[in-house]
N, C-alpha and C positions, 0 to 999 in steps of 0.2 A: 504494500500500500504506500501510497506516496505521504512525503509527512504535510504535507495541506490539506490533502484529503482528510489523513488523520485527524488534523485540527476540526475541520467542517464538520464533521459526524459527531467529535465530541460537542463541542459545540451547539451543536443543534439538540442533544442530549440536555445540557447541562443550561443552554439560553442564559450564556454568561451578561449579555446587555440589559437582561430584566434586574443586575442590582448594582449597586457601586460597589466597589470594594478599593482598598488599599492598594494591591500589585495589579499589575496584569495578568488577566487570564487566558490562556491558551500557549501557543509555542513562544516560548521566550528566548530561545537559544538555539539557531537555525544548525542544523548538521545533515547531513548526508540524506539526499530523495528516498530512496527507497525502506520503508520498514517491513522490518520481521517481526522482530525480538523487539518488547519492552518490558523495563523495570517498573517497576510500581514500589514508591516506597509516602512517607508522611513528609520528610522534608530533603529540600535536595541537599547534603553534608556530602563532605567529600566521602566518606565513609561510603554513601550510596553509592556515588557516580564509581569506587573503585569498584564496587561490586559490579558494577555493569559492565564496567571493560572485562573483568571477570566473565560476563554472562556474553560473552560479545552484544550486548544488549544496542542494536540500532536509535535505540530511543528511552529516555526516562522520564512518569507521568507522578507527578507530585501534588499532595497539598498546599505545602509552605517550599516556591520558588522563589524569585529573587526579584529585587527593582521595587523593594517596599516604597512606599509616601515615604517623605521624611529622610531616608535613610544617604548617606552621603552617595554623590552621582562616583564616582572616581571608580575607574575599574582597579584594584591595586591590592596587595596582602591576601587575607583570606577569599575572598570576591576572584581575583583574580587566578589565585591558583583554580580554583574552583572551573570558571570558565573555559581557562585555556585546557584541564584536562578532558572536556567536552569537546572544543576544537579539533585539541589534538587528534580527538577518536571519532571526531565525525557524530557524537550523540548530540540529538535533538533532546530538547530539554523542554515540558509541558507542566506545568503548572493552572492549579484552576482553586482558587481558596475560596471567597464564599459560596460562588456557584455550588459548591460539592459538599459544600454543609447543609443547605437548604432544599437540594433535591427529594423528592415525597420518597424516593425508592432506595435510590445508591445512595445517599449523600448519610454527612455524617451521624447527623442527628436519628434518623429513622435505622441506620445500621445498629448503631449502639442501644436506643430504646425497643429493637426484634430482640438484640441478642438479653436486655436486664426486664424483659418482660412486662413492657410498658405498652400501649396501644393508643396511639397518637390520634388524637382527635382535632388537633388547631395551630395556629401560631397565638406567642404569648402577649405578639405585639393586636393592639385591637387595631381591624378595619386596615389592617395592612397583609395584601397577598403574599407579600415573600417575607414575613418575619422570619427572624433571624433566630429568635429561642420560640419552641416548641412547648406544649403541655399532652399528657394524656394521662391514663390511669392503669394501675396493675391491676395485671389480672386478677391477682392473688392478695389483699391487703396487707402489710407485715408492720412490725414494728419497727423501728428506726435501726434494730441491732441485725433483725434480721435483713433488711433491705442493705445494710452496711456489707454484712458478710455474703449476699447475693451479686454484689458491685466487686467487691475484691475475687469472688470465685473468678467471674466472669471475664474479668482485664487483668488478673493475675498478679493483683498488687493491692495493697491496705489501702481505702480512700483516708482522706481527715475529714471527720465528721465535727459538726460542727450542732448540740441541741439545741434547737428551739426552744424545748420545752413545752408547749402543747399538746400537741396532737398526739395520742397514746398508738394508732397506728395510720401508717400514710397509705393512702390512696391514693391523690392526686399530686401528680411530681411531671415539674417544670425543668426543662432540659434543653442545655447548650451547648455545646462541645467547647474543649480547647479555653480560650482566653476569655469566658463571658460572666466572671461571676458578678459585675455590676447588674446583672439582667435579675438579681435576687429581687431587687425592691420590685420589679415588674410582679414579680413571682408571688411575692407575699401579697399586692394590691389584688393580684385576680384570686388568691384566695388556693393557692397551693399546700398543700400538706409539706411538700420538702422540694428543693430543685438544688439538681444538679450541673456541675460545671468540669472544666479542667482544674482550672488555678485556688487561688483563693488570695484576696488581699487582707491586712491589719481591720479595714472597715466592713470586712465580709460577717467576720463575726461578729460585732455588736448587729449587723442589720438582721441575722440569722436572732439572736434571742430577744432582741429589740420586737422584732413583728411575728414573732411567733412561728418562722417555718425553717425544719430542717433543712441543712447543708453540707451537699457531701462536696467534696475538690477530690474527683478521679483521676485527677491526670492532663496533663494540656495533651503529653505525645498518645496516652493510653487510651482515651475517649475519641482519638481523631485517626486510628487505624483503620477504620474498617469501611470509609465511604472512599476513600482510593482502591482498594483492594477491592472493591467489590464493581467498582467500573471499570478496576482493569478485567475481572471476570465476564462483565457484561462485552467489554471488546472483544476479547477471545471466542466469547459463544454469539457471539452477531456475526465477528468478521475474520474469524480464525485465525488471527496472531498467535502466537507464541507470549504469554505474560507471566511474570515471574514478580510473587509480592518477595520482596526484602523488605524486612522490620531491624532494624536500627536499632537497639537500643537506646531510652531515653529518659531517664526518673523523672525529669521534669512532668 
């Protein structure tokens, strides 16, 4: 497949122009026409890209790519190395970050709440189509300790919990992959039993006992695995690449 083609299809997938986001989304780092082989990982680190010349991988499709807002323009040090070992090998470099959080199927949000047994019903933003943090409800009601240790089976790591204090067991849980624990106060105003995020900030916790709803911090890298890996799955079985997820190691 040609790597513009490639772009177009995800693309039209993922209808990266329905939101704003911080980097660019789609091909950020032009390499070699023809693909086969892609890597699929959370973020592009050099660690990735060596695996990919590893994998003779023609191409690598990420979360977290490069050309943040903000971030200095200068290609030079870590940036630098980074690109030129993409150059050097001819790999096409793909990145897609909110688009692939927000998607109803692949994206991050719906991957993580299939796998913690959550059943998504809305966005937590009101009277907005592409909200950004999600709500629905377990299947199963538990209590804070149980839903703790159903999050750590799941992503293979202890979350930090954080008690409300209320709610003896949660049913409704507001969720956001990755970097969104500000999205709490939304969480508590719609009336959430607990929400979950990646991170956690100093203010996370007063707002968690302050308004009364549980707070878990799973992981920024550990709750954002599974809406790449699972579009690199949907390319493979649409269009029969060769996809290969590599997981990085990342406690953050």
């Amino acid at each position: 497949m040609n790597n513009f083609e490639l772009e177009a299809l995800i693309n039209a997938e993922l209808k990266p122009d329905s939101i704003k986001d911080y980097s660019p989304n789609g091909l950020q780092v032009q390499g070699r026409d023809e693909i086969k082989t892609i890597v699929t990982g959370v973020t592009a680190c050099q660690d990735l890209i060596d695996a990919a010349i590893e994998q003779n991988a023609d191409a690598i499709l990420v979360h977290h790519g490069y050309f943040w807002r903000g971030e200095p323009q200068q290609i030079r040090g870590m940036k630098y190395q980074r690109i030129k070992k993409l150059i050097e090998y001819g790999i096409n470099l793909y990145g897609y970050h909110l688009p692939l959080d927000i998607h109803p199927t692949l994206g991050n949000n719906a991957q993580l709440a299939k796998r913690l047994g959550i059943e998504l019903l809305g966005g937590l933003e009101p009277d907005n189509p592409v909200s950004i943090p999600v709500y629905g409800k377990l299947s199963t009601p538990m209590t804070l300790a149980q839903f703790e240790q159903q999050v750590a089976t799941v992503l293979n790591r202890a979350p930090l919990v954080i008690d409300g204090g209320q709610q003896t067991r949660i049913e409704t849980v507001g969720l956001c992959t990755g970097g969104a624990q500000d999205f709490i106060d939304l969480a508590a105003s719609q009336g959430m039993d607990a929400y979950l995020s990646g991170e956690i900030s100093e203010r996370t916790t007063f707002s968690a006992r302050e308004q009364g709803v549980h707070y878990i911090a799973a992981g920024h890298h550990a709750t954002e695995r599974y809406g790449v890996k699972a579009l690199g799955e949907w390319i493979a079985q649409q269009h029969g690449l060769n996809v290969h997820f590599i997981d990085i190691d990342n406690p953050a």
